[in-house]
C-alpha positions as CSV (number, residue, x, y, z in Angstrom):
1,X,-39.5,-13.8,-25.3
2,X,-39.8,-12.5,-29.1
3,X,-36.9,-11.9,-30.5
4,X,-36.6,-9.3,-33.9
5,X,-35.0,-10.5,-37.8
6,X,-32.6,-8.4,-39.3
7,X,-35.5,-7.5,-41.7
8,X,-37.6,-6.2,-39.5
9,X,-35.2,-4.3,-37.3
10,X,-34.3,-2.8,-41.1
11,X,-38.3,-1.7,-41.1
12,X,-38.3,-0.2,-37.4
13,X,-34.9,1.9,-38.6
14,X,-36.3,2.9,-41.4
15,X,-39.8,4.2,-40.0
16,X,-37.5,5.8,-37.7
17,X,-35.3,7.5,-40.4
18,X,-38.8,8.6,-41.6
19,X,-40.1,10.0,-38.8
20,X,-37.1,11.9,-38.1
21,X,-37.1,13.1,-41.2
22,X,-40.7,14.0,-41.0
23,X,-40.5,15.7,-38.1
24,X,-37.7,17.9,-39.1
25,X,-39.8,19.4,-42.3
26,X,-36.9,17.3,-44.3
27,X,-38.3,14.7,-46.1
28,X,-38.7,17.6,-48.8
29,X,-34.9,17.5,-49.4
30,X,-34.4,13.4,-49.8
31,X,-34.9,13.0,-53.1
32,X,-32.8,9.7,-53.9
33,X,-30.6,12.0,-55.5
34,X,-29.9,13.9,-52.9
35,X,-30.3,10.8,-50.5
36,X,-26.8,9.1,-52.9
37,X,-24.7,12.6,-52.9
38,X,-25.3,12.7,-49.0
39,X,-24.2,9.1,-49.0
40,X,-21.1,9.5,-51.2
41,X,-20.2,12.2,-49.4
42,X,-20.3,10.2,-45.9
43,X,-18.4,7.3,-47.7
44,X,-15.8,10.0,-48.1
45,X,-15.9,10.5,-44.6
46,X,-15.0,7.1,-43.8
47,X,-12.4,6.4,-46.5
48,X,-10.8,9.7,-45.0
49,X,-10.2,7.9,-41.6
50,X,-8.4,5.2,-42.9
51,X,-6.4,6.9,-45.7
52,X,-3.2,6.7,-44.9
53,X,-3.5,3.9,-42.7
54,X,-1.0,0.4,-43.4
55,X,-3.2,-2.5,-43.6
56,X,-2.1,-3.3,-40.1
57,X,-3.1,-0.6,-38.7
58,X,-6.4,-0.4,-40.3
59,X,-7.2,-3.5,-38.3
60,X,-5.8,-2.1,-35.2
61,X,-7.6,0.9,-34.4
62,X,-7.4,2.9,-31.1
63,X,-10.7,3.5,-29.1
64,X,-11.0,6.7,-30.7
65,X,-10.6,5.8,-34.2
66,X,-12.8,3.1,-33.8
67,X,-15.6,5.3,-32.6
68,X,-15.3,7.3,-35.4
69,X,-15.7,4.6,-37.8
70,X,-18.8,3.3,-36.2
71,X,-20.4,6.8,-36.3
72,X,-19.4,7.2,-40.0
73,X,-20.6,3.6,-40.6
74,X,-24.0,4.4,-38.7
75,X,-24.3,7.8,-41.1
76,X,-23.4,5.5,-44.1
77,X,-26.2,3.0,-43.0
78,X,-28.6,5.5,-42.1
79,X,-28.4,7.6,-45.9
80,X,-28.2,3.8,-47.4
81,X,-31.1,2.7,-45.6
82,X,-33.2,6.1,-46.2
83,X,-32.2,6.3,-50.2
84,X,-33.4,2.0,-50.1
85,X,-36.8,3.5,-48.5
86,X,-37.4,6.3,-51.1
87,X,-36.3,4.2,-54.2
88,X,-39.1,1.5,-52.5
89,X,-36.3,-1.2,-52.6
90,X,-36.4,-4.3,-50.1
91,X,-32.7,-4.0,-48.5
92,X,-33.1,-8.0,-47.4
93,X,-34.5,-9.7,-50.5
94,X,-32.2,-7.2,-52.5
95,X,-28.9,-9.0,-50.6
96,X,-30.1,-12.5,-50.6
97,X,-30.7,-11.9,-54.6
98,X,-27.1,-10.3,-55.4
99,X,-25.9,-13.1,-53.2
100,X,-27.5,-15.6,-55.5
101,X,-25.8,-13.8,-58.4
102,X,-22.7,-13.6,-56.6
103,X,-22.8,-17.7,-55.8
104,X,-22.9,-17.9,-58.8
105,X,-20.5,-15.3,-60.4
106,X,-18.0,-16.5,-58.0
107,X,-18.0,-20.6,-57.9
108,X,-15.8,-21.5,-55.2
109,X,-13.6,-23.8,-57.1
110,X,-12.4,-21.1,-59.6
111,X,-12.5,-17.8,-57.3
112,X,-10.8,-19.4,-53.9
113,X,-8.3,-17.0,-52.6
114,X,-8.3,-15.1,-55.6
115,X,-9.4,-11.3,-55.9
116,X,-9.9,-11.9,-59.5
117,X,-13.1,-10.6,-61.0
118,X,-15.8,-13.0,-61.9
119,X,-15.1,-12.3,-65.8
120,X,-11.2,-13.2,-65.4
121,X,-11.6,-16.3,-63.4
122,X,-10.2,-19.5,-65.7
């Protein structure tokens, strides 16, 4: 049984994404800025779902709702994923590095439970 990392399953989705694209004549139009207005512009369409939701509810969402989101999330991904392709940016190694930079813009001692930003914490 071989089983896939998250950083290859991000290659296989993205050579799909290609080829998609590819096949479609529209690899001419994703230009990475093209590739971050399309992106912004499905962020918007997430944000619009929970908009006027109370916290609560944002954590309580009907089938639906919750459908919705995971399509929006999936477009999100998708445009993220395509514009981390075109800009030749490794999506893995460029996490585990901001989370090195976050570990250590964020020690635990000073940050925990706080939403301060790491130039405010004492």
């Amino acid at each position: 049984m071989t089983t896939s990392s998250p950083d290859s399953d991000i290659k296989q989705l993205q050579s799909a994404l290609t080829e998609f694209a590819l096949q479609r004549d529209w690899d001419q139009f994703h230009s990475p800025k093209n590739l971050v207005m399309a992106l912004s512009g499905e962020v918007g369409e997430l944000t619009e779902i929970f908009q006027w939701l109370t916290p609560a509810q944002s954590q309580q969402l009907s089938a639906e709702k919750k459908q919705h989101v995971s399509e929006e999330i999936a477009d999100v991904m998708m445009y993220l994923l395509r514009l981390a392709d075109k800009c030749d940016i490794d999506v893995m190694q460029a996490c585990q590095q901001k989370m090195l930079q976050n570990t250590a813009k964020y020690p635990i001692d000073k940050c925990y439970g706080s939403a301060k930003k790491y130039n405010e914490l004492d």
